[in-house]
DRENTI-613795 format. One record per residue (C-alpha): y, x, z. Coordinates in nm, 3 decimals. Layout:
<vomars>
<vomar c2="Y" c1="X" c3="Z"/>
...
</vomars>
This chain:
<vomars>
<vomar c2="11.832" c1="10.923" c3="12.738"/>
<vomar c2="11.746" c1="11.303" c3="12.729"/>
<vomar c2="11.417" c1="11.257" c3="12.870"/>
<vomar c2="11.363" c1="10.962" c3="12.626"/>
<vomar c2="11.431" c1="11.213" c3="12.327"/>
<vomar c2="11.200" c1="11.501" c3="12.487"/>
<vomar c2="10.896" c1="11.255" c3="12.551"/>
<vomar c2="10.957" c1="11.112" c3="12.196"/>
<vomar c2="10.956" c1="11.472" c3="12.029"/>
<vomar c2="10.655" c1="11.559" c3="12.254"/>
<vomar c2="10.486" c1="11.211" c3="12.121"/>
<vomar c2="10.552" c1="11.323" c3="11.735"/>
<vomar c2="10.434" c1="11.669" c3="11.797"/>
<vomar c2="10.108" c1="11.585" c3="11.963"/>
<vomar c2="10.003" c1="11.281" c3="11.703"/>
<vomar c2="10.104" c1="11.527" c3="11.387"/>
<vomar c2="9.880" c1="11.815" c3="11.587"/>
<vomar c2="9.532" c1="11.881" c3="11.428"/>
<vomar c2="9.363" c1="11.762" c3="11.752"/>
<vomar c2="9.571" c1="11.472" c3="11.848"/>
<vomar c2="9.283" c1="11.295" c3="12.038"/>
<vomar c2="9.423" c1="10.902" c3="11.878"/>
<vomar c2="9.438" c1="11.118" c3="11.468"/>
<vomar c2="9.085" c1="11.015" c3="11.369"/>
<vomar c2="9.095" c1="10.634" c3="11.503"/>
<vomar c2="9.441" c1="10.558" c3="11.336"/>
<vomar c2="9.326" c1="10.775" c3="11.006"/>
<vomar c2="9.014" c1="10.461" c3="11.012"/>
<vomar c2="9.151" c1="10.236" c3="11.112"/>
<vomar c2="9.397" c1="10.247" c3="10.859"/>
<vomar c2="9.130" c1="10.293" c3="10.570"/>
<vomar c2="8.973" c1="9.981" c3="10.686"/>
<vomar c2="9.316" c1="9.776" c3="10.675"/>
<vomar c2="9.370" c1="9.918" c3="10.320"/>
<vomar c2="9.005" c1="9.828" c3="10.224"/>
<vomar c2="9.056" c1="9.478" c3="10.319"/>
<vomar c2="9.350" c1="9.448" c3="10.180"/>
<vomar c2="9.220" c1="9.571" c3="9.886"/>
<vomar c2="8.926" c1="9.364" c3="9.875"/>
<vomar c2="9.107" c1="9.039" c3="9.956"/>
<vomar c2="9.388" c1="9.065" c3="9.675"/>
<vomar c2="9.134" c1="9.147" c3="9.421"/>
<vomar c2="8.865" c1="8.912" c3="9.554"/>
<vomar c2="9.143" c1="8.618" c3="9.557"/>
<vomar c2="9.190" c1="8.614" c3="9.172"/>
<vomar c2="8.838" c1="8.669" c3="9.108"/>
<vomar c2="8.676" c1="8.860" c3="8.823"/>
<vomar c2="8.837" c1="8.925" c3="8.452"/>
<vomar c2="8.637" c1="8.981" c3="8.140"/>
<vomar c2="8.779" c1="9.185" c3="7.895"/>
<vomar c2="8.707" c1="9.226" c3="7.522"/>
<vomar c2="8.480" c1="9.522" c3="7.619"/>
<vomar c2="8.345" c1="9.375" c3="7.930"/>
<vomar c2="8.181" c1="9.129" c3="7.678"/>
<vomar c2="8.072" c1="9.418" c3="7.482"/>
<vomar c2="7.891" c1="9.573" c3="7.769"/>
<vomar c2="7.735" c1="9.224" c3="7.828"/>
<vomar c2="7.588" c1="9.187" c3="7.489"/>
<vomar c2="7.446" c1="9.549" c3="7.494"/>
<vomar c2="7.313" c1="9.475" c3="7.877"/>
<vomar c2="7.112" c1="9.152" c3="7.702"/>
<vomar c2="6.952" c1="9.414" c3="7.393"/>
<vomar c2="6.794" c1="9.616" c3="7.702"/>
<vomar c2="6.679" c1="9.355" c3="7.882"/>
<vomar c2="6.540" c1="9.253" c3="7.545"/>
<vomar c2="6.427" c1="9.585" c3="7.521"/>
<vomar c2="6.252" c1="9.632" c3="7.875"/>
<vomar c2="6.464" c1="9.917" c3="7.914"/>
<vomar c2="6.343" c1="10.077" c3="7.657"/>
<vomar c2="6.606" c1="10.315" c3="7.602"/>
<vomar c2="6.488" c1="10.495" c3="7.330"/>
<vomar c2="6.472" c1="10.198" c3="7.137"/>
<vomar c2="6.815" c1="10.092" c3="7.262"/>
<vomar c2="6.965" c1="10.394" c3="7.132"/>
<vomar c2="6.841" c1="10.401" c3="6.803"/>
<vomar c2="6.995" c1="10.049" c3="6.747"/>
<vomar c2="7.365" c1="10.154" c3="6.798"/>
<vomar c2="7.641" c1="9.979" c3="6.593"/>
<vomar c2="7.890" c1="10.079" c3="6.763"/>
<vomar c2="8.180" c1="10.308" c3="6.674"/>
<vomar c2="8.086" c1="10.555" c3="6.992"/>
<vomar c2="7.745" c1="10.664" c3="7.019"/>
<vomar c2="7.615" c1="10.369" c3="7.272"/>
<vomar c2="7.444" c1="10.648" c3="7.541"/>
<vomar c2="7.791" c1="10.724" c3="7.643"/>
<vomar c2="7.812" c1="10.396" c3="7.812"/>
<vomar c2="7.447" c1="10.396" c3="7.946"/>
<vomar c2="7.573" c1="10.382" c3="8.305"/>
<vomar c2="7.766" c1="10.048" c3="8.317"/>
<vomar c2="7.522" c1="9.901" c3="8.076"/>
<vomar c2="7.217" c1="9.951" c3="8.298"/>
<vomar c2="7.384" c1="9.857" c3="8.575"/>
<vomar c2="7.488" c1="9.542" c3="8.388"/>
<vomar c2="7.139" c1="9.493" c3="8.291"/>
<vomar c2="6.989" c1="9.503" c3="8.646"/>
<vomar c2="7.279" c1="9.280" c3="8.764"/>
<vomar c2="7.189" c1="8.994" c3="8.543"/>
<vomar c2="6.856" c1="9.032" c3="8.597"/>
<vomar c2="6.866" c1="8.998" c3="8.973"/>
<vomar c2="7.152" c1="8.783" c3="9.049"/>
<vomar c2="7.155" c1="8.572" c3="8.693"/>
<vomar c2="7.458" c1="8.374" c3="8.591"/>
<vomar c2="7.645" c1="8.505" c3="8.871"/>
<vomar c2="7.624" c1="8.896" c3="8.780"/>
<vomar c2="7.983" c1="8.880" c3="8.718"/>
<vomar c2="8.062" c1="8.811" c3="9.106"/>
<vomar c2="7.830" c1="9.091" c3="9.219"/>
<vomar c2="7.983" c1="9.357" c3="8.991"/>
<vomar c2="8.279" c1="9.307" c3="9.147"/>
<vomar c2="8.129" c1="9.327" c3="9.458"/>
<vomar c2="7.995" c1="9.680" c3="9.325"/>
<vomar c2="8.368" c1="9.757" c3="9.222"/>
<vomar c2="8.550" c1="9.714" c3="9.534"/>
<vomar c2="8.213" c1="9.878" c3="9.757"/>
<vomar c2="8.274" c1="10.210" c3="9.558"/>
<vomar c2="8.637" c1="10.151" c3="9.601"/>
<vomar c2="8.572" c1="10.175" c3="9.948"/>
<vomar c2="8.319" c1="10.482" c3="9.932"/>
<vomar c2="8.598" c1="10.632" c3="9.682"/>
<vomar c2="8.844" c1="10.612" c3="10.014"/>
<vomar c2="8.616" c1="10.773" c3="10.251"/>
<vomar c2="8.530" c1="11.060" c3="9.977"/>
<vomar c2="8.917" c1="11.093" c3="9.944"/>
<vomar c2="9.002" c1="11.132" c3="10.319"/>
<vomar c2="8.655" c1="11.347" c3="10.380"/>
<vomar c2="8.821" c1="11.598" c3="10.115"/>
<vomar c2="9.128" c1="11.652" c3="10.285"/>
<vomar c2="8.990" c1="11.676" c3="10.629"/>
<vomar c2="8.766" c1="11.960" c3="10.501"/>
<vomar c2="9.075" c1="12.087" c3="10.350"/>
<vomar c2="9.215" c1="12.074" c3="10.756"/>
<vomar c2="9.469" c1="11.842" c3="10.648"/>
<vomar c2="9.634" c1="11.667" c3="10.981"/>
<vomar c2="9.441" c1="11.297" c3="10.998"/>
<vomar c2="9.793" c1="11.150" c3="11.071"/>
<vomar c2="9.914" c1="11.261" c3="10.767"/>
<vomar c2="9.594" c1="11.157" c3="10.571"/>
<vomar c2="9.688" c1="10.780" c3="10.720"/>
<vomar c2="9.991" c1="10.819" c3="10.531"/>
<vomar c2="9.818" c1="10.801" c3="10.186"/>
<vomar c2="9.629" c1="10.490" c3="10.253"/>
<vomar c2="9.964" c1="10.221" c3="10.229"/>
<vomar c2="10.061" c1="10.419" c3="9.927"/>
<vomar c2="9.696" c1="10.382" c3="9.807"/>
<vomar c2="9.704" c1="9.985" c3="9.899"/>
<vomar c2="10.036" c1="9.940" c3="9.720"/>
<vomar c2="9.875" c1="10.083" c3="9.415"/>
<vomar c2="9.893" c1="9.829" c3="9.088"/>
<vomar c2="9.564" c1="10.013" c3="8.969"/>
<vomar c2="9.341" c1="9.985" c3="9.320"/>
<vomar c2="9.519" c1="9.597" c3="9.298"/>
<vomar c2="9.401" c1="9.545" c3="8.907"/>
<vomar c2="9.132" c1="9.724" c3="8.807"/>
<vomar c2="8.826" c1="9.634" c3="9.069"/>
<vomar c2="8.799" c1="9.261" c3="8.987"/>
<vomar c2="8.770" c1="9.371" c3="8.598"/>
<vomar c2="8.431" c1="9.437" c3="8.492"/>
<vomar c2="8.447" c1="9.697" c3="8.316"/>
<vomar c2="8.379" c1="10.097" c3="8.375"/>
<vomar c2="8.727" c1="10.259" c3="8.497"/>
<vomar c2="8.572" c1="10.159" c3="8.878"/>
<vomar c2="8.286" c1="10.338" c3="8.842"/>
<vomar c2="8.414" c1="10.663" c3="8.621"/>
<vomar c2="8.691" c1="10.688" c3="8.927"/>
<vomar c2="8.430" c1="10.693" c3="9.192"/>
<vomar c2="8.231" c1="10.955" c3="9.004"/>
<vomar c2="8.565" c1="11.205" c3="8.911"/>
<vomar c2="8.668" c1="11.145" c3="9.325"/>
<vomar c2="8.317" c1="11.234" c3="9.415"/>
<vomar c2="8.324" c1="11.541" c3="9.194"/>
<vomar c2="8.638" c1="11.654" c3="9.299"/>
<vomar c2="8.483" c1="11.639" c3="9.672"/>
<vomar c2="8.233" c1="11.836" c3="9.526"/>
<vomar c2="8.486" c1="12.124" c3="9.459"/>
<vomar c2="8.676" c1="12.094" c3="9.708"/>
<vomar c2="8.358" c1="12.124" c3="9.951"/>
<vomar c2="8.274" c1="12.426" c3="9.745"/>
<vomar c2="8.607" c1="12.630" c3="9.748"/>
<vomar c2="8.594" c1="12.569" c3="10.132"/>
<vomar c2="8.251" c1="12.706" c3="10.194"/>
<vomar c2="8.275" c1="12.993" c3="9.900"/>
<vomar c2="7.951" c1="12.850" c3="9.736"/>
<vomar c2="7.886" c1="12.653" c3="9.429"/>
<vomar c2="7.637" c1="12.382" c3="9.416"/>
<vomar c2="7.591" c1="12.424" c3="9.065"/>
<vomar c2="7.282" c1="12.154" c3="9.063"/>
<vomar c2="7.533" c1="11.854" c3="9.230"/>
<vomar c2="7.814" c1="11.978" c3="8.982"/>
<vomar c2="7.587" c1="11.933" c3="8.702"/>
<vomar c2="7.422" c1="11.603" c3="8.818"/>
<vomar c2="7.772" c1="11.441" c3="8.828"/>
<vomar c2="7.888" c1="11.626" c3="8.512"/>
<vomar c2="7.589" c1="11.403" c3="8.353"/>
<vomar c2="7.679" c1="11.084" c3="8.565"/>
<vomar c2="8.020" c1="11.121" c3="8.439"/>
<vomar c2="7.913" c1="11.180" c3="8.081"/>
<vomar c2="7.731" c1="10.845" c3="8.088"/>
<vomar c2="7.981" c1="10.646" c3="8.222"/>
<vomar c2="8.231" c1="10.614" c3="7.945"/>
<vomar c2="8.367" c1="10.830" c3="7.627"/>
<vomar c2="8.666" c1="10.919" c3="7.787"/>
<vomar c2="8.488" c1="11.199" c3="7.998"/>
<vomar c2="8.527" c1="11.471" c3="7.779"/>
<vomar c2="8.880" c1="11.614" c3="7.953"/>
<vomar c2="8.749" c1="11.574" c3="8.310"/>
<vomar c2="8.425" c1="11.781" c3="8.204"/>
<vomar c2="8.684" c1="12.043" c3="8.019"/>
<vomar c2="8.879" c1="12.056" c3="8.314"/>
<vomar c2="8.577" c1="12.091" c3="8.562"/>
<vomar c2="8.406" c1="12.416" c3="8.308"/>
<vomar c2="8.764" c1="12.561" c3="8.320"/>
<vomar c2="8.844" c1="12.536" c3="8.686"/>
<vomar c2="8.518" c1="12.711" c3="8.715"/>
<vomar c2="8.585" c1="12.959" c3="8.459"/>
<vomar c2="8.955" c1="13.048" c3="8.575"/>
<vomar c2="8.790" c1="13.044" c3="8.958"/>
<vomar c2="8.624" c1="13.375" c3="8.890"/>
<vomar c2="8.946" c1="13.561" c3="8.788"/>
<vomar c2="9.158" c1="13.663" c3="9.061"/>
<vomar c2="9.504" c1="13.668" c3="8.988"/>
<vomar c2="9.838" c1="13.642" c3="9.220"/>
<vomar c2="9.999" c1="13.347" c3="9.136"/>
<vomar c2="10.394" c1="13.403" c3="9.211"/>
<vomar c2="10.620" c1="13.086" c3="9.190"/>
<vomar c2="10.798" c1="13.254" c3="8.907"/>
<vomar c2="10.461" c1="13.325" c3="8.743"/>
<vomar c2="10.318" c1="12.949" c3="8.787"/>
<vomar c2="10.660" c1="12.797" c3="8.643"/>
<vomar c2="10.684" c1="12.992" c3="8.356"/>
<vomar c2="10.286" c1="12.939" c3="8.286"/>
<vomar c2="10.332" c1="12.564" c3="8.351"/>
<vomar c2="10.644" c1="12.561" c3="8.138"/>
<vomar c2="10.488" c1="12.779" c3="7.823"/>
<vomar c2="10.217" c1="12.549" c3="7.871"/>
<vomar c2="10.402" c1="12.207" c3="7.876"/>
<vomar c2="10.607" c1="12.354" c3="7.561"/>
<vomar c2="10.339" c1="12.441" c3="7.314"/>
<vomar c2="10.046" c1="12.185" c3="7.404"/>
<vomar c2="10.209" c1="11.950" c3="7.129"/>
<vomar c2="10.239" c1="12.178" c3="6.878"/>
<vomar c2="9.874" c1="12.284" c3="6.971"/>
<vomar c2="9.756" c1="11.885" c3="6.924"/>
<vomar c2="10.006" c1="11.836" c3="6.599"/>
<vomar c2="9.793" c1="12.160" c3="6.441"/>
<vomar c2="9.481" c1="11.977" c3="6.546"/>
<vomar c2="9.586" c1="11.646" c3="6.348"/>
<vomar c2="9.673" c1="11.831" c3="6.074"/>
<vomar c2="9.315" c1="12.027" c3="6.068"/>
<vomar c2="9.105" c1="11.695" c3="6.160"/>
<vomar c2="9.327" c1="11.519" c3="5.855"/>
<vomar c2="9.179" c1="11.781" c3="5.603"/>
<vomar c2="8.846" c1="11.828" c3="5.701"/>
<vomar c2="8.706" c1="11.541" c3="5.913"/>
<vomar c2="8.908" c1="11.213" c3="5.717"/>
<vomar c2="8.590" c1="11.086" c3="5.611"/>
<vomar c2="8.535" c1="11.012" c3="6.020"/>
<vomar c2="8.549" c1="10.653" c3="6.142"/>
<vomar c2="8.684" c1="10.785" c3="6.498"/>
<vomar c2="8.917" c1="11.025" c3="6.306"/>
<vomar c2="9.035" c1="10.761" c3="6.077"/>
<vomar c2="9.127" c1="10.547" c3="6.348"/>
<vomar c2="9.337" c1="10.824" c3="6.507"/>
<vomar c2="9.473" c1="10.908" c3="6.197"/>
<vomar c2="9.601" c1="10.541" c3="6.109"/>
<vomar c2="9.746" c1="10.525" c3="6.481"/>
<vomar c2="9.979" c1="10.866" c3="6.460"/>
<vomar c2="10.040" c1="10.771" c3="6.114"/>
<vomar c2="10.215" c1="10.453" c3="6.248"/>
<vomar c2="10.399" c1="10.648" c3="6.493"/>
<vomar c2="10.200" c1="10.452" c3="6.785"/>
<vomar c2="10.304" c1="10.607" c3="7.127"/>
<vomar c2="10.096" c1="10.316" c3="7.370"/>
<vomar c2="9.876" c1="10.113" c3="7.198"/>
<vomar c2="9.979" c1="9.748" c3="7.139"/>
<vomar c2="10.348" c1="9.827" c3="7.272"/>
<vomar c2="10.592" c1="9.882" c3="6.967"/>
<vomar c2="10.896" c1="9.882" c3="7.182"/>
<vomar c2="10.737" c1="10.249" c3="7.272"/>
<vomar c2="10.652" c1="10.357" c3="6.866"/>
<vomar c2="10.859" c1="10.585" c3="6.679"/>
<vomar c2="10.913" c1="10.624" c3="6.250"/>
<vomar c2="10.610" c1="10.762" c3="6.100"/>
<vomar c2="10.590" c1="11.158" c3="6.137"/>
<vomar c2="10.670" c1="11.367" c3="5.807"/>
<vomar c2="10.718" c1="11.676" c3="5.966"/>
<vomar c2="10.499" c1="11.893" c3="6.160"/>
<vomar c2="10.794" c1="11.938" c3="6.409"/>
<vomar c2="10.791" c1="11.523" c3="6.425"/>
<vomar c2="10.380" c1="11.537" c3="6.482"/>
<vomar c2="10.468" c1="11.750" c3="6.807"/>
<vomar c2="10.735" c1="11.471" c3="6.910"/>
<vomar c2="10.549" c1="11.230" c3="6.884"/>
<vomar c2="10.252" c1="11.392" c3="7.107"/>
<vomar c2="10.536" c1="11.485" c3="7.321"/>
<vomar c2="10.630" c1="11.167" c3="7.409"/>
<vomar c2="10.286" c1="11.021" c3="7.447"/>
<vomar c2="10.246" c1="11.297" c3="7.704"/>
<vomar c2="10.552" c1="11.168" c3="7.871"/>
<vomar c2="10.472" c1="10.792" c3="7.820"/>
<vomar c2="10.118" c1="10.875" c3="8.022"/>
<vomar c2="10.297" c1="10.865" c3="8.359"/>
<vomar c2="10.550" c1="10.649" c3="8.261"/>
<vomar c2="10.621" c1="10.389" c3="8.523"/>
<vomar c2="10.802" c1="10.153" c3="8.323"/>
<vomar c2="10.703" c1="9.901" c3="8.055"/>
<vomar c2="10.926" c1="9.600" c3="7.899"/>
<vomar c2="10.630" c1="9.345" c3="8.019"/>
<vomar c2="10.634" c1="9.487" c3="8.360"/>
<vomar c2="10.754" c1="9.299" c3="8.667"/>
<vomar c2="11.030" c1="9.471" c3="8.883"/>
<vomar c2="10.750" c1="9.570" c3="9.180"/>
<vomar c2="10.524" c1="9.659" c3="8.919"/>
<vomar c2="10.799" c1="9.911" c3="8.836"/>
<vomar c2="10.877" c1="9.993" c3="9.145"/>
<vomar c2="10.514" c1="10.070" c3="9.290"/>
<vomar c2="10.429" c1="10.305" c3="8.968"/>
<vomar c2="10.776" c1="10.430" c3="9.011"/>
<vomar c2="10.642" c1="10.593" c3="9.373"/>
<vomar c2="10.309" c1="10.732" c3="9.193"/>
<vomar c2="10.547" c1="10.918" c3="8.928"/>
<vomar c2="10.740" c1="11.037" c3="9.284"/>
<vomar c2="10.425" c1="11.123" c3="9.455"/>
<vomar c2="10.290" c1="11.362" c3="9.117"/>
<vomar c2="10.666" c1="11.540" c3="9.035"/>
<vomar c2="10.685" c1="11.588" c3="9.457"/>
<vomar c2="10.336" c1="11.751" c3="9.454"/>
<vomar c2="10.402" c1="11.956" c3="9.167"/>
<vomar c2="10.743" c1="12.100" c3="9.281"/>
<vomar c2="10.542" c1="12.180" c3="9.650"/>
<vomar c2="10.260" c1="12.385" c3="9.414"/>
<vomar c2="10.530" c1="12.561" c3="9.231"/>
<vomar c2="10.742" c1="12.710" c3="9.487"/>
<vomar c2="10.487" c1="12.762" c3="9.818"/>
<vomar c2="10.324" c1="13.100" c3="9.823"/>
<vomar c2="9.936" c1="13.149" c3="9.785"/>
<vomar c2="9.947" c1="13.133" c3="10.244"/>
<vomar c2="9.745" c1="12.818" c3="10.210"/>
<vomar c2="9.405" c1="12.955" c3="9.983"/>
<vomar c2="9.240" c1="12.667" c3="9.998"/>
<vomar c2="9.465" c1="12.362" c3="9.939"/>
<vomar c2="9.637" c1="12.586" c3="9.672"/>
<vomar c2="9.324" c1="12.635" c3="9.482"/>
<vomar c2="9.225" c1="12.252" c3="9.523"/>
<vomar c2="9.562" c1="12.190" c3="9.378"/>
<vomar c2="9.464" c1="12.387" c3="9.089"/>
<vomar c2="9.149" c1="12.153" c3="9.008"/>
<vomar c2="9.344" c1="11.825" c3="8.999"/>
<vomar c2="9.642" c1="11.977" c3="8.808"/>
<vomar c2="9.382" c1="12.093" c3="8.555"/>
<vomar c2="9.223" c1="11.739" c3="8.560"/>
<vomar c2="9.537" c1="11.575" c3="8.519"/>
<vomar c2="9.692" c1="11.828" c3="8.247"/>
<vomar c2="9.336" c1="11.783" c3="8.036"/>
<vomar c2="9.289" c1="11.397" c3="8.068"/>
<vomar c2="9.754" c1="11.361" c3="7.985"/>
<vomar c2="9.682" c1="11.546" c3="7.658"/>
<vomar c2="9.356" c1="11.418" c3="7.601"/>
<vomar c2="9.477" c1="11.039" c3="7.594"/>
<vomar c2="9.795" c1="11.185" c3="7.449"/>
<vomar c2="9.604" c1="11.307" c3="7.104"/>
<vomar c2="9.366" c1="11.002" c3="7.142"/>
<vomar c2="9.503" c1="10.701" c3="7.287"/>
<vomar c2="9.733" c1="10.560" c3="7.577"/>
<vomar c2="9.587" c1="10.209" c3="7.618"/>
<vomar c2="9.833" c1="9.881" c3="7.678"/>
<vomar c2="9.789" c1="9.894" c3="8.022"/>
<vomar c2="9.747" c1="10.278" c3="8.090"/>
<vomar c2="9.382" c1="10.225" c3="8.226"/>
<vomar c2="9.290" c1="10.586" c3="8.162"/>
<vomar c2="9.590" c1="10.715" c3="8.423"/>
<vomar c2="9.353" c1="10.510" c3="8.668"/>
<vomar c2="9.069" c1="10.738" c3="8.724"/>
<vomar c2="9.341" c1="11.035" c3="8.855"/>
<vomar c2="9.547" c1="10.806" c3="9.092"/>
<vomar c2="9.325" c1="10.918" c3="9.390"/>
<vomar c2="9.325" c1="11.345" c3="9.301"/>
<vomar c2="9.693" c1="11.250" c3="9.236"/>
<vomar c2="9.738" c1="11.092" c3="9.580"/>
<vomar c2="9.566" c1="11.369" c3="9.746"/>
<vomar c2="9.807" c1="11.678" c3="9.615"/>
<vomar c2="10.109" c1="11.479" c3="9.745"/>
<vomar c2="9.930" c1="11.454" c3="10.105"/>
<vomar c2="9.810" c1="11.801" c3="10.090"/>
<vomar c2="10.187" c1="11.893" c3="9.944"/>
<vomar c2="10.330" c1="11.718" c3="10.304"/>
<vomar c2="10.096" c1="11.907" c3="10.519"/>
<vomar c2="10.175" c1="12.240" c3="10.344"/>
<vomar c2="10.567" c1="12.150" c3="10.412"/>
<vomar c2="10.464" c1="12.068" c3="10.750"/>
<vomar c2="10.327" c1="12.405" c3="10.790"/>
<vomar c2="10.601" c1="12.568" c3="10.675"/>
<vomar c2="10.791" c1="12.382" c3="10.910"/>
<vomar c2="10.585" c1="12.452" c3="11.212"/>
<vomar c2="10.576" c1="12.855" c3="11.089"/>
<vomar c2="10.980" c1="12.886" c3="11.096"/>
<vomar c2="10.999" c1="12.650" c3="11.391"/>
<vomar c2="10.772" c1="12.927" c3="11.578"/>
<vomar c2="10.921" c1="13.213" c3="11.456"/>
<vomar c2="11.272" c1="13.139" c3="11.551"/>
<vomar c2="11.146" c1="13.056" c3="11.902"/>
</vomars>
């Protein structure tokens, strides 16, 4: 039984190794199975069209119309958002229809759940750059199956897909860059503009990108002390900061469609769109404009909804795990681990910019705008593990 118990320990210690000679097989072989799982659940129930899937149809027919002229395109806008900020799906719409006809629908989803794929690869390419055991990489990948947004959101045609695979690739991008101390400013950009076109929700990930870079240059020693009381200033005042935003955008932009639509929704005490259960009385007070952002902050990661199902529940219940896990590792481990801490940093940033952004703007129905930072989410709770299984390893050797 002894010997049992010493080969088994041996076993674990070798396959969680960096070098385990089996690590990069399993860590495939497990993105395939969660691929095809993937693929087969969505491609099952075939494709949904949405309200805006239909609008992204009709705009792909005026280009075709158009020859692609997109000048011309652009100047005929009637839409609420400038049109250019959805060039990317449109186009891609366009050339869709045009080679595959009646049965575009099919291929986009084809499209979807092929950078879905790519989007996996670019996620486990990050963290072995990051030297992140494969092993515990093949961890992420049934959490990643088991996810209600990789399960919903690749048979709709629509842009949350594509957006994702652009934010993942960016945040390779980064990632790639902290590792090798050097800055492809040209890729950054190119993606920055990718992203830009995709859909009008880029503006926080493009904040959060210019910031990371900006904070990047200045060097300063981040204590656990010193990142909980920053986090914790910062989680305190952002809603007063968006309630004295309202109340400046109510006095001098309330002749603004976009604003007036914003306005009308706070006004009504909407926390998530079309879900009144979640809406509170109409602010008076500046005091009740911060609550009410508050809780639209807190309602962006909230797992639970009356409509939802009990594993619906239950699978967004482990993302909400998975992000309050990865931020307690970040708080309390010391700046050892350079690299993983500073990628850390970047998705934290994304995450804290796109919250508040939907928190000011809007937290759809369905909370398709959390979708885009399920896979940077993912990735600080596996680089979280192997920074606990460092620590692990580091006391284990020192009290040898």
């Amino acid at each position: 039984m002894a010997k049992f118990i010493n080969n088994l320990m041996a076993f674990i210690k070798d396959a969680f190794s960096y070098n385990w000679k089996h690590g990069n097989k399993i860590l495939y072989l497990a993105t395939l199975i969660s691929i095809s799982l993937i693929a087969f659940y969505n491609l099952s129930l075939g494709y949904t069209m949405s309200s805006d899937s239909e609008s992204y149809s009709k705009w792909a027919d005026i280009l075709i119309e158009l020859d692609f002229n997109f000048y011309k395109y652009y100047s005929q806008n009637t839409f609420i958002n400038p049109n250019y900020i959805y060039t990317i799906p449109v186009l891609l719409i366009a050339i869709l229809k045009l080679l595959f006809g009646s049965n575009w629908q099919y291929f986009f989803m084809l499209l979807n759940i092929t950078l879905v794929f790519f989007s996996l690869i670019i996620f486990l390419k990050s963290l072995l750059i990051l030297k992140v055991r494969p092993l515990v990489i093949s961890l992420a990948m049934p959490i990643l199956t088991l996810s209600i947004d990789l399960l919903t959101w690749p048979r709709y045609i629509l842009t949350d897909v594509i957006f994702s695979f652009f934010v993942i690739l960016t945040v390779y991008l980064i990632i790639k860059s902290i590792v090798d101390s050097k800055l492809n400013y040209f890729c950054l950009l190119l993606m920055i503009i990718l992203i830009y076109f995709t859909r009008p929700t880029s503006l926080p990930f493009i904040v959060a990108i210019i910031s990371f870079i900006l904070i990047s240059k200045v060097k300063i020693d981040y204590s656990p002390k010193l990142k909980l009381l920053f986090g914790g200033i910062l989680f305190i005042i952002s809603p007063f900061v968006l309630a004295t935003i309202f109340q400046l955008m109510n006095i001098y932009f309330n002749d603004n469609a976009q604003v007036i639509f914003l306005i009308e929704m706070v006004e009504m005490g909407m926390i998530v769109h079309d879900r009144p259960e979640t809406w509170v009385e109409a602010p008076k007070t500046f005091f009740d404009l911060a609550y009410l952002y508050f809780l639209r902050f807190i309602y962006f990661f909230n797992p639970y909804a009356e409509s939802f199902s009990i594993i619906h529940v239950a699978l967004n219940s482990i993302q909400t795990f998975i992000l309050f896990f990865s931020i307690f590792v970040f708080l309390f481990f010391k700046e050892n681990f350079y690299l993983m801490s500073k990628s850390i940093k970047l998705i934290l940033l994304i995450c804290f910019f796109v919250a508040y952004f939907h928190s000011f703007t809007l937290i759809d129905f369905d909370w398709r705008y959390r979708f885009p930072i399920i896979l940077p989410l993912t990735m600080i709770f596996i680089i979280s593990v192997e920074i606990l299984l460092k620590k692990i390893e580091f006391k284990f050797n020192l009290n040898k």
